[in-house]
C-alpha positions in Angstrom: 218.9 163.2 87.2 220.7 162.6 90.7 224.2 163.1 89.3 222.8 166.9 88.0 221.5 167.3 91.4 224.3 166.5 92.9 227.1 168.2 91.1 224.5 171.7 91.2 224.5 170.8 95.3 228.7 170.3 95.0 229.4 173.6 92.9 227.0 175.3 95.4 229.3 174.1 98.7 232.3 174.8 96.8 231.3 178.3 95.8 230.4 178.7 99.2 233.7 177.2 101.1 235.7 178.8 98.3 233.9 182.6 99.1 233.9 181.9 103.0 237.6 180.8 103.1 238.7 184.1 100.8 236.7 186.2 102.9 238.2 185.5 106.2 241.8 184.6 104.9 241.2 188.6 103.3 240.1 190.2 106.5 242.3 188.3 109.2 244.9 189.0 107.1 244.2 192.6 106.6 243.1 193.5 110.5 246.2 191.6 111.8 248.9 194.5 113.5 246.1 197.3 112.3 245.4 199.9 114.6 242.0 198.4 115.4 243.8 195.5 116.8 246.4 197.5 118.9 243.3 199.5 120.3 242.0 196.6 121.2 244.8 195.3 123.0 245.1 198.5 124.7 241.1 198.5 125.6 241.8 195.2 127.3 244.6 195.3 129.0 243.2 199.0 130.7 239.9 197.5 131.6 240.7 194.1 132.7 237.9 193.0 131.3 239.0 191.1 127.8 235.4 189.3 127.7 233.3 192.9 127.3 236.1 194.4 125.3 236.1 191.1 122.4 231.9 191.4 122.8 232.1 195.0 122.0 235.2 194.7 119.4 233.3 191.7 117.5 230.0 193.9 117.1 231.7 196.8 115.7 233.9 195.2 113.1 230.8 192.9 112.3 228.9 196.2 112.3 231.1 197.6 109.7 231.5 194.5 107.5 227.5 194.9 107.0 228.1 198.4 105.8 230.7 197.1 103.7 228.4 194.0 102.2 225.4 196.9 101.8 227.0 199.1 100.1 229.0 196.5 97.9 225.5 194.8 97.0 224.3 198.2 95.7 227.0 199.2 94.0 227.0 195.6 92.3 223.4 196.5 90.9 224.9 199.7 89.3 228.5 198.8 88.3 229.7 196.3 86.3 232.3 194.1 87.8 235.0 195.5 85.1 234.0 198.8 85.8 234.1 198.1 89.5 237.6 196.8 89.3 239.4 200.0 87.1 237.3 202.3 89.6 238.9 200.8 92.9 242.5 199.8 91.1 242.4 203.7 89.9 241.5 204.2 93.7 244.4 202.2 95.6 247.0 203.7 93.1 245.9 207.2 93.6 245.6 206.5 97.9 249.2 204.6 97.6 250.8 207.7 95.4 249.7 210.0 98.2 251.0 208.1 101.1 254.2 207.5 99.0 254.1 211.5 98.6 253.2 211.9 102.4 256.3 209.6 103.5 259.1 211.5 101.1 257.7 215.0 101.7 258.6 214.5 105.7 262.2 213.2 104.4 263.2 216.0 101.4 
């Protein structure tokens, strides 16, 4: 009976490590050399005050990562995870065929 308990309680932690680490590997990545970063240097460098500028920086991007997690809940209630994943692919392709667009247009 132990051993069940145990490997349930092992799965559990490695679901959770495994979900944590993707999740902040994703965003660092993602937010690293973005323009909320540069404004961010900028912020702090013009005040002087790096402390209030990481305080207020840290509370938005948390603010919008519980939109993000809302949002994603709900729509994980109403979408299957297939579904989910040919809606946002079909997304990205369409956004990345407009920026291609955007770039050539300014160079015909």
């Amino acid at each position: 009976m132990n051993t069940k308990l145990e490997k349930k309680e092992n799965n559990l932690e490695k679901s959770f490590l495994s979900i944590f680490i993707t999740t902040f590997t994703t965003i660092f990545i993602a937010e690293l050399g973005d323009k909320t970063q540069i404004a961010t240097l900028m912020l702090s460098a013009e005040s002087g005050k790096p402390i209030i500028v990481f305080l207020g920086s840290s509370l938005a991007l948390i603010s919008s990562s519980v939109v993000g997690v809302l949002i994603g809940k709900w729509l994980s209630k109403k979408i299957s995870p297939n579904k989910f994943s040919l809606i946002t692919g079909t997304l990205m392709i369409i956004i990345s065929v407009f920026l291609a667009f955007d770039i050539f247009k300014n160079y015909l």
